[in-house]
LUMDO-363512 format. One record per residue (C-alpha): y, z, x. Coordinates in steps of 0.25 Angstrom, whole numbers, plus 5000, padded with zeros to 4 digits. Layout:
REM residues N
     yy     zz     xx
      Y      Z      X
...
REM end
This chain:
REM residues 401
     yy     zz     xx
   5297   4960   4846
   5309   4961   4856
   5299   4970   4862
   5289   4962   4863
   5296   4950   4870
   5302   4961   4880
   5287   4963   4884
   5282   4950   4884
   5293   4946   4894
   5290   4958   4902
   5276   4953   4903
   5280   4938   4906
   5290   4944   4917
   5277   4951   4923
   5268   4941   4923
   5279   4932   4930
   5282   4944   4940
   5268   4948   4944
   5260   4936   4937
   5264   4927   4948
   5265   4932   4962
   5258   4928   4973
   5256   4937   4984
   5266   4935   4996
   5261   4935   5010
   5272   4934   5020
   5271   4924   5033
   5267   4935   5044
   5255   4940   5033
   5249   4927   5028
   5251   4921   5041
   5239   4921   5051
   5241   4935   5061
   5234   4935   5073
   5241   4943   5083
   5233   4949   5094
   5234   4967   5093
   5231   4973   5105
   5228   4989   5105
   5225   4999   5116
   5231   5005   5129
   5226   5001   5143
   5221   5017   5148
   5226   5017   5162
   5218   5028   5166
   5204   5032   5165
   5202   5029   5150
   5195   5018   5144
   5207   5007   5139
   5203   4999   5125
   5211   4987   5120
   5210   4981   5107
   5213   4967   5102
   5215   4963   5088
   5222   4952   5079
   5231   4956   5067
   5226   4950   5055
   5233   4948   5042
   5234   4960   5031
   5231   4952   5019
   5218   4946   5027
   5205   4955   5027
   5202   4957   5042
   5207   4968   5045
   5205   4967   5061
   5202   4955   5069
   5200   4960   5086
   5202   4950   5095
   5188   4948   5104
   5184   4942   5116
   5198   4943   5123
   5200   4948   5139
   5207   4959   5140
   5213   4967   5153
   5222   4975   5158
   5231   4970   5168
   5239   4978   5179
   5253   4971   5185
   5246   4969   5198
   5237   4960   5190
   5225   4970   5190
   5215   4967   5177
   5206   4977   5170
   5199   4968   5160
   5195   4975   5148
   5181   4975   5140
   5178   4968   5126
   5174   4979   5119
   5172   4972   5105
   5181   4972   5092
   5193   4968   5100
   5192   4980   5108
   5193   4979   5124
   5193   4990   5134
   5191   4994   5149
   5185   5008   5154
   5195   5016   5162
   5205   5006   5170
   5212   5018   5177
   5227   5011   5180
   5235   5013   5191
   5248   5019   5183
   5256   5012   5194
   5253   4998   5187
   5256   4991   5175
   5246   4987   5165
   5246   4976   5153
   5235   4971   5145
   5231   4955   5145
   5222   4949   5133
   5216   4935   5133
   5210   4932   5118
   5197   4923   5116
   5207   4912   5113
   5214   4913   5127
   5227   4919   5122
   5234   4929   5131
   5240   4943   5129
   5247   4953   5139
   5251   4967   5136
   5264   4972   5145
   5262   4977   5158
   5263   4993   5156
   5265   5005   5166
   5255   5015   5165
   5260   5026   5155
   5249   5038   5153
   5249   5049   5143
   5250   5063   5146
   5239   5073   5141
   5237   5076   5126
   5241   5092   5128
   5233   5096   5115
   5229   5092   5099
   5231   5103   5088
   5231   5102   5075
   5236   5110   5061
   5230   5110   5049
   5245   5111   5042
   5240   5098   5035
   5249   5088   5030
   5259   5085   5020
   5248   5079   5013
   5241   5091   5012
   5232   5098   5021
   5226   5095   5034
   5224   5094   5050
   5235   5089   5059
   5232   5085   5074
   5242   5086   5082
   5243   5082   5099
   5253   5086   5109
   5258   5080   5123
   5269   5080   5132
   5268   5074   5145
   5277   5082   5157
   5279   5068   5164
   5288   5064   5154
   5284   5048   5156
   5278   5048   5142
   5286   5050   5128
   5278   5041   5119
   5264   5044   5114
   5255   5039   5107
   5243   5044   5102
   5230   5041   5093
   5217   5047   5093
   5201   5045   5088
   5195   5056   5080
   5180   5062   5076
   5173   5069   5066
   5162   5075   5059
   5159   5070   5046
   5147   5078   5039
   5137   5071   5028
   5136   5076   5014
   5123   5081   5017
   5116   5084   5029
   5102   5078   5030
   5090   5083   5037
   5080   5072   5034
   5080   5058   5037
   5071   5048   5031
   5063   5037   5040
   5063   5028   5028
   5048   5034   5022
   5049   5051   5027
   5058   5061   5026
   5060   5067   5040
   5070   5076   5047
   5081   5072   5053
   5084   5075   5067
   5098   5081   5065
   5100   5080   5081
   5099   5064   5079
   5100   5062   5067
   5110   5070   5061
   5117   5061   5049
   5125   5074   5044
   5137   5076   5056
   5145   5064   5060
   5156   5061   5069
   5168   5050   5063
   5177   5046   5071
   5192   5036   5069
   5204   5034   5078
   5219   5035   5073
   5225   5027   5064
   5240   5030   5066
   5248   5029   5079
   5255   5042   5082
   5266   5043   5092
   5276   5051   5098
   5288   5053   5109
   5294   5063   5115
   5306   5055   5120
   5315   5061   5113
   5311   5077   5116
   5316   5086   5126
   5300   5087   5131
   5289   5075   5132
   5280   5084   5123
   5273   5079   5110
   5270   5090   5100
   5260   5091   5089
   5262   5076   5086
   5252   5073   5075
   5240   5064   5077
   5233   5064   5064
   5231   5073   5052
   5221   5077   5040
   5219   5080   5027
   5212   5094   5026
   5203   5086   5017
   5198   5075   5029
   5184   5074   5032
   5188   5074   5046
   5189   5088   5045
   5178   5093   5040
   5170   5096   5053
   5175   5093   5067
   5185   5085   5069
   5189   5079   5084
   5201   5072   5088
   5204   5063   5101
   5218   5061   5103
   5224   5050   5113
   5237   5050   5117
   5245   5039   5125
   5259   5038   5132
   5267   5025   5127
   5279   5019   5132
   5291   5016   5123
   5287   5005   5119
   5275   5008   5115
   5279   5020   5108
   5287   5008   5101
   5277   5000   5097
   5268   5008   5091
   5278   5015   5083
   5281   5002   5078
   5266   5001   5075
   5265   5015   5069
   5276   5011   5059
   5271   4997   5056
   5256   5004   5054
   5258   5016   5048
   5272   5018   5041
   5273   5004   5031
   5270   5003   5020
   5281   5008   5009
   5297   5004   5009
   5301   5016   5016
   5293   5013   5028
   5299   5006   5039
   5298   4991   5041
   5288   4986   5050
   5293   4983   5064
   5288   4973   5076
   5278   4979   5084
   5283   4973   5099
   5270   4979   5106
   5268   4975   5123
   5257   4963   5121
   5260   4948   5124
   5255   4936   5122
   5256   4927   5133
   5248   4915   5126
   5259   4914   5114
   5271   4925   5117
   5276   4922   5104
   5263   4929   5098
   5263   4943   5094
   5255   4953   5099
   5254   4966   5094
   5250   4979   5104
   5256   4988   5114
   5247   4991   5126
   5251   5003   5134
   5244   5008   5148
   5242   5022   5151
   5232   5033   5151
   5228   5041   5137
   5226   5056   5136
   5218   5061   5124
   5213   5076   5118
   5201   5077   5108
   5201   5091   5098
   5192   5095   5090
   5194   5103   5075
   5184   5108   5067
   5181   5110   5054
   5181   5125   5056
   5197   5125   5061
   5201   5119   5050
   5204   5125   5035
   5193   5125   5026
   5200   5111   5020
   5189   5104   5008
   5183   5090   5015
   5185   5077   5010
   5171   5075   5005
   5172   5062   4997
   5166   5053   5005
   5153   5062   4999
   5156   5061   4984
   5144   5059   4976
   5133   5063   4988
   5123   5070   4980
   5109   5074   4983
   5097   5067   4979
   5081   5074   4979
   5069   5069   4984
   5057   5075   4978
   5046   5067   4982
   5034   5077   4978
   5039   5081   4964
   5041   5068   4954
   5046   5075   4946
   5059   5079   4951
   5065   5067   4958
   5082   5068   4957
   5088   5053   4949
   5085   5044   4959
   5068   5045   4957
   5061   5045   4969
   5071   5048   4977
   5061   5047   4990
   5063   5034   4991
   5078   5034   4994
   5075   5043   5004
   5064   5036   5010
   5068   5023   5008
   5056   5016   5012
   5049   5020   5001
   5056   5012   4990
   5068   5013   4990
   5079   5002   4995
   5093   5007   4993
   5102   5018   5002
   5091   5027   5007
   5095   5043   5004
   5094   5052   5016
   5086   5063   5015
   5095   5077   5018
   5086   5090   5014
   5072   5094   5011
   5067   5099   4998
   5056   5111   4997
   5053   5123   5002
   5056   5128   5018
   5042   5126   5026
   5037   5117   5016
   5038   5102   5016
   5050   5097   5007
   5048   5091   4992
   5060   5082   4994
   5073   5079   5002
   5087   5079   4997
   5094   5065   4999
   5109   5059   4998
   5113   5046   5001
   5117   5043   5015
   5131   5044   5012
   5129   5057   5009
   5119   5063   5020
   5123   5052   5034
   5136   5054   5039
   5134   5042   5049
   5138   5035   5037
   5151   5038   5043
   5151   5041   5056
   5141   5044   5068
   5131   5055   5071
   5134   5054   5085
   5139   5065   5090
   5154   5060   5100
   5151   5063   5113
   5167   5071   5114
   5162   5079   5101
   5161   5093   5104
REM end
């Protein structure tokens, strides 16, 4: 009995605890947030310059990005010279080459749809040195494993001791099956594989992580093997050709500032032994409400950049993530014997999908029969399993090799 009553207050003690509670939004979270994000460098030199404009939005809210549209944006020098910059949709601005005279100083001005002001500080013209080279090691990680890319720089100047660098990468992704036939919705035919190739497609993504480095504190401005990204042995990425573009730019202290404080705020929170978040005091300004933040740090200089190819075939013979694939299977097409249609019955018509059949076509990937005479059937999958433009595009990049 004495028992009994400890459990029952346990339970009332519970309910009371965890019964009642309400979830706690602080000020700065339920609050409306709606501070201007400004991203991009202004490319003195003969590269094309991209700024984007965006508004933060609240965590606990299910828009995920709002850009800010329809707004002028320019360049300006300090002799009052303005390079206006294109809309280029999605809150994304940008201007072919401006070429700068490094001599000048540069700063950013925005004016929003709703007549609101921002300026960047005016900057001096810091260009980066040359990437000297990528490498890579396939030393893996101590999560197992893998590739590690790796760049390295100095610049003999000695002007620049900050970097910064991010890059966009490529690859092939390979279907489950490769097909050689096509249907036009009534006929089988063959499939062009110059044109119309579904097998071999290029992905692409850009960096998610901000990598730095300095070399203010070493005898020699030289950067070595600083790591840009690595992967799992297992990574699809790897397992056919695999191409890397990396951009490098030269920042100032204060930027170097900045976005470390942005790398930790991003990247490193998340338990009780990470490190509080901290302000971000970026360069951009608003001269409509100064009291406003706004969050950004715009920089002026010339990029450099180095793209590496690795193949499949310099790589350890690592086993490919192929889960994406799980459960692809094929399926026979026998229109000429009645007798010996696979589960799905006349499976003609999810091939030629004009003839009956409303759902998911399947693609048509082999023929059935004897060489020099006309097939009895097809094999088929679903397009998941047979068109890799599902995932990417068939388009061959105009830098691959």
């Amino acid at each position: 009995m004495r028992y009994g009553l400890q459990y029952l207050l346990y339970a009332m003690i519970a309910a009371l605890t965890f019964g009642c509670k309400k979830p706690y939004l602080p000020p700065a979270v339920a609050g409306k947030v709606n501070y201007l994000v400004v991203e991009g460098i202004v490319n003195a030199g003969p590269d094309s310059t991209f700024i984007k404009l965006s508004r933060t939005v609240n965590d606990t809210g299910r828009v995920k990005a709002s850009p800010e549209i329809n707004a002028l944006v320019a360049v300006e020098s300090d002799q009052n010279v303005s390079y206006p910059l294109k809309q280029l949709g999605n809150g994304n601005y940008g201007s072919a080459g401006l070429n700068l005279d490094n001599s000048r100083k540069y700063r950013i001005a925005i004016k929003t749809s709703n007549n609101a002001q921002y300026y960047s500080d005016y900057m001096a013209v810091l260009n980066s040195p040359p990437i000297d080279s990528i490498n890579y090691d396939t030393k893996g990680t101590v999560q197992g494993p893998g590739l590690n890319i790796y760049v390295n720089t100095h610049d003999a100047s000695g002007k620049v001791v900050y970097y910064r660098w991010d890059y966009q990468e490529t690859w092939i992704i390979n279907s489950h099956y490769p097909s050689f036939f096509k249907s036009n919705g009534d006929t089988v035919l063959g499939r062009n594989l110059l044109t119309d190739n579904i097998t071999d497609c290029w992905q692409s993504d850009t960096s998610a992580n901000i990598v730095l480095a300095l070399s203010a504190k070493l005898s020699q401005d030289v950067i070595s093997s600083q790591n840009i990204v690595s992967y799992a042995s297992t990574s699809e990425k790897l397992g056919d050709e695999y191409s890397i573009l990396v951009k490098q730019y030269a920042l100032t202290p204060q930027a170097y500032t900045f976005y470390t404080n942005l790398k930790k705020n991003t990247e490193q929170l998340g338990s009780i032994f990470d490190a509080e978040p901290s302000e971000i005091p970026g360069n951009m300004h608003s001269a409509t409400n100064p009291s406003e933040p706004v969050i950004g740090y715009i920089s002026v200089g010339s990029t450099s950049s180095l793209r590496i190819f690795i193949s499949n075939r310099q790589l350890p013979q690592w086993a490919k993530d192929t889960s994406f694939y799980a459960g692809c299977h094929l399926e026979f097409d026998l229109p000429r014997f009645p007798c010996c249609y696979y589960s799905l019955g006349q499976v003609d018509q999810y091939i030629n999908y004009n003839k009956g059949h409303d759902a998911d076509p399947l693609i048509p990937i082999n023929s059935i029969g004897r060489p020099g005479q006309p097939p009895i059937g097809y094999t088929a999958s679903t397009r998941r399993c047979v068109d890799c433009t599902v995932r990417g595009t068939n388009k061959r990049p105009a830098f691959w090799r």
